[in-house]
N, C-alpha and C positions, 0 to 999 in steps of 0.2 A: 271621393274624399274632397271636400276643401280646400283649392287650393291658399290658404289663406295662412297665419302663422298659428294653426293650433292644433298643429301634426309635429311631434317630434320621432327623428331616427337616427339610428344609429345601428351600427353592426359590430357584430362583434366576429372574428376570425379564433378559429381555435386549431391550436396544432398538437401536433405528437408528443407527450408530457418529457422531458431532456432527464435523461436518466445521469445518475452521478456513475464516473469510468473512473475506476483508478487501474493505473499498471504498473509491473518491476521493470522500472528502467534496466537496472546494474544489480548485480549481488557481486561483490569481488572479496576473493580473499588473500592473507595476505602469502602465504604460499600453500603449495598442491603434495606436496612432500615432506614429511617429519619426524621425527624421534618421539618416542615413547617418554613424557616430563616435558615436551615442547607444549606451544598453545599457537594459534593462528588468531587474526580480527579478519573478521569479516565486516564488509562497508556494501551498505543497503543503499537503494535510492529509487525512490517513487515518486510519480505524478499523477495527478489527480485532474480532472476535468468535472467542472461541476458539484464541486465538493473540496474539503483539505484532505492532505495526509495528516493524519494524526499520531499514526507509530508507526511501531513494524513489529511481528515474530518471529522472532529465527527460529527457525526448525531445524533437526538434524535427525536423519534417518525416520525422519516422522514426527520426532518426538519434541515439541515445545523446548526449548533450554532457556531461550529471553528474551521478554514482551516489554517493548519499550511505549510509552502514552505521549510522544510528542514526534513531530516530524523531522527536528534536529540531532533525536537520538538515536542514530541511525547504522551503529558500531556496533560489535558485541565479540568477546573471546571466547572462545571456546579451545579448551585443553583436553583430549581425549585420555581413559583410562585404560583404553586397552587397544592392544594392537587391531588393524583391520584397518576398512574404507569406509568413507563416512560421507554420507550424500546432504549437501545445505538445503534449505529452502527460504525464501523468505516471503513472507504473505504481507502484504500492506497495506494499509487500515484506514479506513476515514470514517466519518462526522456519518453518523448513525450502522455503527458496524457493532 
């Protein structure tokens, strides 16, 4: 080749594609013990790496009870109808979920 100016280059480096991570920080609730007509909140908190949070779902014993679409909404009560023990969960959400 020509050492002369009518060679162009350039490189290009290519790495690992950065995957979006979200995790549950915290699920806290507001007590672990209650009366039957009582209600608890429970307080969610997520962070995201690579993407936002955009809600949260509380779960309870599986089951969906309430899906919030912002990352500030991050509360939710929950009032049992019947005696027993009741397992939370909270799953959290971001930008293409």
């Amino acid at each position: 080749e020509a050492t002369n100016n009518t060679t162009c280059v350039k490189t290009l480096k290519v790495t690992e594609e950065v995957k979006p991570v979200l995790v549950c920080d915290s699920l806290d609730v507001s007590d672990t013990e209650i009366e039957l007509g009582q209600s608890i909140t429970l307080t969610g908190k997520g962070k995201a790496t690579n993407t936002k949070v955009t809600g949260y779902i509380f779960r309870v014993n599986g089951d969906k009870f309430k899906e919030t679409n912002k990352a500030s909404e991050n509360i939710a009560v929950f009032k049992p109808t019947k005696v027993g023990e009741y397992t939370f969960k909270l799953v959290v959400k971001g930008e293409n979920d």
